[in-house]
Each structure stands twice: as structure tokens, then as C-alpha cells.
Chimera marker file (.cmm) of the C-alpha trace (Angstrom):
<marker_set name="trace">
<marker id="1" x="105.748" y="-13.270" z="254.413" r="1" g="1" b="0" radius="0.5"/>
<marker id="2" x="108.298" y="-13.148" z="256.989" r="1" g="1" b="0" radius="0.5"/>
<marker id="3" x="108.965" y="-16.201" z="259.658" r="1" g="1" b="0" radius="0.5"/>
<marker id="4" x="106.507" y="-14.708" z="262.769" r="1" g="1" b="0" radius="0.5"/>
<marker id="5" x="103.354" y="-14.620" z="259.889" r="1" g="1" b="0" radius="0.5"/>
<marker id="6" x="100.900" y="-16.910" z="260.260" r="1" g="1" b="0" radius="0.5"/>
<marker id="7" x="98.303" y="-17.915" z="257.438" r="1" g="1" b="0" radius="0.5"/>
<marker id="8" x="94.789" y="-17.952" z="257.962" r="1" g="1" b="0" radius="0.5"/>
<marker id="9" x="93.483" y="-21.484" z="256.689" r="1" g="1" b="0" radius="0.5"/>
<marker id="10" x="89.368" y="-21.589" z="255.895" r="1" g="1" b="0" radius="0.5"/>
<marker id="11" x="89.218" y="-25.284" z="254.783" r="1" g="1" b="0" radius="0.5"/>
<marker id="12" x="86.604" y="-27.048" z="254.004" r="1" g="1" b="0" radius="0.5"/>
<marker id="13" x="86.450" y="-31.008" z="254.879" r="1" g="1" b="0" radius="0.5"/>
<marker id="14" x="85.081" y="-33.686" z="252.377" r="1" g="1" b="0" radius="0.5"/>
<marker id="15" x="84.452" y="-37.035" z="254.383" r="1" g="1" b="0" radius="0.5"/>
<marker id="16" x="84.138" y="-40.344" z="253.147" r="1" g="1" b="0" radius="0.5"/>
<marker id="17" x="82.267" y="-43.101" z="255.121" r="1" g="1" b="0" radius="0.5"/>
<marker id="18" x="82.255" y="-40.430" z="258.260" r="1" g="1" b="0" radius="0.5"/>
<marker id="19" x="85.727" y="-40.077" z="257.698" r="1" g="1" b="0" radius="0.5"/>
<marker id="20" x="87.778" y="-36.837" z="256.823" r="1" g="1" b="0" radius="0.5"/>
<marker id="21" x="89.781" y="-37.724" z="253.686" r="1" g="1" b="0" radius="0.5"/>
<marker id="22" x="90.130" y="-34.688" z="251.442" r="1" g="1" b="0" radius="0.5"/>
<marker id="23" x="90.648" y="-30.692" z="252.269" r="1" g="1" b="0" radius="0.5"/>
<marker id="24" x="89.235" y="-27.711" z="250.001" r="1" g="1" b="0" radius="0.5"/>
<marker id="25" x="91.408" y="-24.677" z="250.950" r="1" g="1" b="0" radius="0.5"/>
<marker id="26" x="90.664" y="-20.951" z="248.758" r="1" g="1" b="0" radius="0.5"/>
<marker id="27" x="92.932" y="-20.737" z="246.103" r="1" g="1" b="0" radius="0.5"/>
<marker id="28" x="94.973" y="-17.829" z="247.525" r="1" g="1" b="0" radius="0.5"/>
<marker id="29" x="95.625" y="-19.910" z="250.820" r="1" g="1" b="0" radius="0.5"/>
<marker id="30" x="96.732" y="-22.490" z="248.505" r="1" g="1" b="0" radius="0.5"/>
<marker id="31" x="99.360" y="-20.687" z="246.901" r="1" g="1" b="0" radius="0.5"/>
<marker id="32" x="100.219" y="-19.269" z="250.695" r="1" g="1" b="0" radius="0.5"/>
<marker id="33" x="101.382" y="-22.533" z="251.597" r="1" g="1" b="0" radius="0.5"/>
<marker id="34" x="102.976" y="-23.825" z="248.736" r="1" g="1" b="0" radius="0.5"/>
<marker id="35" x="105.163" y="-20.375" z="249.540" r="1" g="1" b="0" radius="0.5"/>
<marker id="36" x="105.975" y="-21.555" z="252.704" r="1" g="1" b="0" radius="0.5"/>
<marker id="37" x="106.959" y="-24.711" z="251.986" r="1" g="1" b="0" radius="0.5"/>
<marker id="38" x="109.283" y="-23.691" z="249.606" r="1" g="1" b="0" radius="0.5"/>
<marker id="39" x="110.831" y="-21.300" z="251.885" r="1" g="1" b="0" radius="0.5"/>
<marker id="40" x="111.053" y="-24.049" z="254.499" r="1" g="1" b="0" radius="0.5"/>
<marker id="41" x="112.985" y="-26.485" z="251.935" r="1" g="1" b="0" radius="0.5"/>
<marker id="42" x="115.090" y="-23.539" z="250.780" r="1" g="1" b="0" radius="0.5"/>
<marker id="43" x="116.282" y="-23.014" z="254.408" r="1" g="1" b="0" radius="0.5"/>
<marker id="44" x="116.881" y="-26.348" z="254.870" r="1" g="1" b="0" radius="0.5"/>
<marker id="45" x="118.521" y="-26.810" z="252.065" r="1" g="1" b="0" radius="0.5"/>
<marker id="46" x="121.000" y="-23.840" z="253.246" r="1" g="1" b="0" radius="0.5"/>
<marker id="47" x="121.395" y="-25.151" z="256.907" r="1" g="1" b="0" radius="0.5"/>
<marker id="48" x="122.247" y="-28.335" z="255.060" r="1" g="1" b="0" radius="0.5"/>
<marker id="49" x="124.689" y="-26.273" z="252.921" r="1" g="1" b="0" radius="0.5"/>
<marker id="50" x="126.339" y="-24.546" z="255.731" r="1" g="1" b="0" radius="0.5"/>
<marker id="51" x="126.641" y="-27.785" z="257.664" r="1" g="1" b="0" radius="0.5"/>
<marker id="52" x="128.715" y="-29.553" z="255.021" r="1" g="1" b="0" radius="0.5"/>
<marker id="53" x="130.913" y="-26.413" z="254.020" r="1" g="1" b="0" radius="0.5"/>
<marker id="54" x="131.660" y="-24.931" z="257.709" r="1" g="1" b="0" radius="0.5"/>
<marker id="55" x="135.207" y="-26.405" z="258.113" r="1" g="1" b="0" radius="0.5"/>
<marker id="56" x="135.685" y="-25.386" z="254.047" r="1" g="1" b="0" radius="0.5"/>
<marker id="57" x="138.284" y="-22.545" z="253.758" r="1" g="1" b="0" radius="0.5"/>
<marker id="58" x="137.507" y="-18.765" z="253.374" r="1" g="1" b="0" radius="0.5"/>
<marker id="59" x="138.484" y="-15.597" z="251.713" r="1" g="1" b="0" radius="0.5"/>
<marker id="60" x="137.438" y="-12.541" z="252.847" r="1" g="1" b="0" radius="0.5"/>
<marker id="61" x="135.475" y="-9.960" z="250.641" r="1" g="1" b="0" radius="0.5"/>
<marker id="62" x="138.189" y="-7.264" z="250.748" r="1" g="1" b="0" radius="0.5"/>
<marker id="63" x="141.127" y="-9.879" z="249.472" r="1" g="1" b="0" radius="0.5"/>
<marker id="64" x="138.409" y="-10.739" z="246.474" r="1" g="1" b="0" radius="0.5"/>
<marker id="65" x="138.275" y="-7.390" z="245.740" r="1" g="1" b="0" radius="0.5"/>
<marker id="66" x="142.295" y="-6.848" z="245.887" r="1" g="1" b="0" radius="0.5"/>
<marker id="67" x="142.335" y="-10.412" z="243.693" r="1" g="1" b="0" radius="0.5"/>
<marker id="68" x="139.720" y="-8.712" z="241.167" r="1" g="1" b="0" radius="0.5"/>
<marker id="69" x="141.112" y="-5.481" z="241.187" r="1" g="1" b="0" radius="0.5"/>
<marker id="70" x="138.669" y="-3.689" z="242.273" r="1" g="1" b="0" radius="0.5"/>
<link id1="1" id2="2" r="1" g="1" b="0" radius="0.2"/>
<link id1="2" id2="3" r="1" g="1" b="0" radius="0.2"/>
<link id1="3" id2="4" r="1" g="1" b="0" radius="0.2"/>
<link id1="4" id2="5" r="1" g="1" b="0" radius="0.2"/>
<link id1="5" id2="6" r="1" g="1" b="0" radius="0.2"/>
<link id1="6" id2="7" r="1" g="1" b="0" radius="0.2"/>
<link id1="7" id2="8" r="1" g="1" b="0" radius="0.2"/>
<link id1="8" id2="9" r="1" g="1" b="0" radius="0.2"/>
<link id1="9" id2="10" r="1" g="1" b="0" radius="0.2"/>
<link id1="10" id2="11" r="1" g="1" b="0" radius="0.2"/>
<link id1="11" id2="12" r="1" g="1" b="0" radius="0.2"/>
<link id1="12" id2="13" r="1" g="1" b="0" radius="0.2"/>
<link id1="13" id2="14" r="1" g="1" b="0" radius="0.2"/>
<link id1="14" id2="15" r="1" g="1" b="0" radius="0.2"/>
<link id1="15" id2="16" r="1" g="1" b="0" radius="0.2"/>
<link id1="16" id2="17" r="1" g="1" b="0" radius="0.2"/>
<link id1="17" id2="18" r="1" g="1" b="0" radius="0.2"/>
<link id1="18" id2="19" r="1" g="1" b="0" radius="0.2"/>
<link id1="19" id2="20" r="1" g="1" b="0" radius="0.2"/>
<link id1="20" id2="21" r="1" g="1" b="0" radius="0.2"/>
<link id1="21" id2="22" r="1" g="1" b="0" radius="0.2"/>
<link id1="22" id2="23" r="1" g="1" b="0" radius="0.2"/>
<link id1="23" id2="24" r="1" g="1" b="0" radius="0.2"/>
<link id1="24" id2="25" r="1" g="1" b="0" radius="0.2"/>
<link id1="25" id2="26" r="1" g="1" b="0" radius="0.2"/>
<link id1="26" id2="27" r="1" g="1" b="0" radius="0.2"/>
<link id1="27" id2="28" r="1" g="1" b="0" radius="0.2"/>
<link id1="28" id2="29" r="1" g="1" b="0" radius="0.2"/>
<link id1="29" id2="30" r="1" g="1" b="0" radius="0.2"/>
<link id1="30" id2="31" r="1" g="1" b="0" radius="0.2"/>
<link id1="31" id2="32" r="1" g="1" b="0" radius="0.2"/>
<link id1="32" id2="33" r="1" g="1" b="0" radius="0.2"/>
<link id1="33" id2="34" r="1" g="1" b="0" radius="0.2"/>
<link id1="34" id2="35" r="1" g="1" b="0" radius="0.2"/>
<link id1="35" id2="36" r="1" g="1" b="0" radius="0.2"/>
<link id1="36" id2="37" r="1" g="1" b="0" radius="0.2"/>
<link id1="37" id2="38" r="1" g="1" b="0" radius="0.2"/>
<link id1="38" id2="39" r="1" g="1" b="0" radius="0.2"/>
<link id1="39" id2="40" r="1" g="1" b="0" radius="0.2"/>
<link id1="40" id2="41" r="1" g="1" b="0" radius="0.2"/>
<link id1="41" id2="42" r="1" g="1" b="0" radius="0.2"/>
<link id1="42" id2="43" r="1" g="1" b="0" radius="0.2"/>
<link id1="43" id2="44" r="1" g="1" b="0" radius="0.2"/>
<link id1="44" id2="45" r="1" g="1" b="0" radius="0.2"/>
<link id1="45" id2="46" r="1" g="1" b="0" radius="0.2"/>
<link id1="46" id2="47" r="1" g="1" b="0" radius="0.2"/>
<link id1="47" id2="48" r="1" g="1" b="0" radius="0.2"/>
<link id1="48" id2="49" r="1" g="1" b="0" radius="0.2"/>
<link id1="49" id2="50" r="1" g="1" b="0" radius="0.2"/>
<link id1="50" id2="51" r="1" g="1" b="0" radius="0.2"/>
<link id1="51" id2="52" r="1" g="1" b="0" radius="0.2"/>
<link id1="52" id2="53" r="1" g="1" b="0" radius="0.2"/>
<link id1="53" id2="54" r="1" g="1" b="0" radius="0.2"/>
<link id1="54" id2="55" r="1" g="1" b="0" radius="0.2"/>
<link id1="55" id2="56" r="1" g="1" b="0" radius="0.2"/>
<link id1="56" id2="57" r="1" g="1" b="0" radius="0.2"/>
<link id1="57" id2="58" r="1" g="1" b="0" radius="0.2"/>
<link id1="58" id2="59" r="1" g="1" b="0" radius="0.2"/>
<link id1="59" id2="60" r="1" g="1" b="0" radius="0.2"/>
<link id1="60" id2="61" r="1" g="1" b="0" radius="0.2"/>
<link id1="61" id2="62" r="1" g="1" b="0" radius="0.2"/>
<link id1="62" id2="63" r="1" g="1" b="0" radius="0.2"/>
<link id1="63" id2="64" r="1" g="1" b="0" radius="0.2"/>
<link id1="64" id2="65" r="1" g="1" b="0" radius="0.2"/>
<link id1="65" id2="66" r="1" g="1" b="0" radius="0.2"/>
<link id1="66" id2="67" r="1" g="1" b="0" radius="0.2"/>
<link id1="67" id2="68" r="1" g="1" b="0" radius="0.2"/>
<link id1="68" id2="69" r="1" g="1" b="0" radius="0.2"/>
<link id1="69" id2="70" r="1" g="1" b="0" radius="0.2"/>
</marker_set>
């Protein structure tokens, strides 16, 4: 699923006392989201990354190789 997808959510609602409190979603929708999420975290975990590291000193590919031999 790339970033533009959407998911289709078909829940269904279990109230309590005329209240909404718990959501059924189809299994497949389920594991959709949990996807998602974990694609969220991961990019926020990498902005995070890149934040903290973006003053840190480089080397380019080309001197790794030379370093390596390659």
C-alpha cells in the first residue's frame, strides 16, 4: 500500500447504554491498519533518525568503495 491508498473500513458499532463503545472491523481490514500503523511509526521513527544525525559527518559511497576495495 503506498501513501495516496486509502482503506475501505466496514465497521460495525457495539453500543453500550446508547453509547458507541466497541468497533467490529473484517479481519482483513484489521490487518490493513495494523500495516499502516506500522509504516507510520517506522517513518517516524526515521524522520526522528534523520533529525538527530543531520549535522553527523558523511562519507560518500564511492570513498567506501575505494576504503573497501572495491
Amino acid at each position: 500500500m503506498n501513501s495516496r491508498e486509502t482503506i475501505a473500513l466496514h465497521p460495525e458499532f457495539i453500543s453500550r447504554n446508547g453509547e458507541k463503545e466497541f468497533v467490529v472491523l473484517p479481519y482483513e481490514e484489521f490487518v490493513a491498519l495494523q500495516e499502516l500503523l506500522e509504516d507510520a511509526y517506522d517513518l517516524f521513527d526515521l524522520r526522528e533518525a534523520k533529525k538527530k544525525e543531520k549535522d553527523s559527518p558523511t562519507i560518500s559511497f564511492e570513498d567506501v568503495k575505494k576504503e573497501l576495495g572495491i
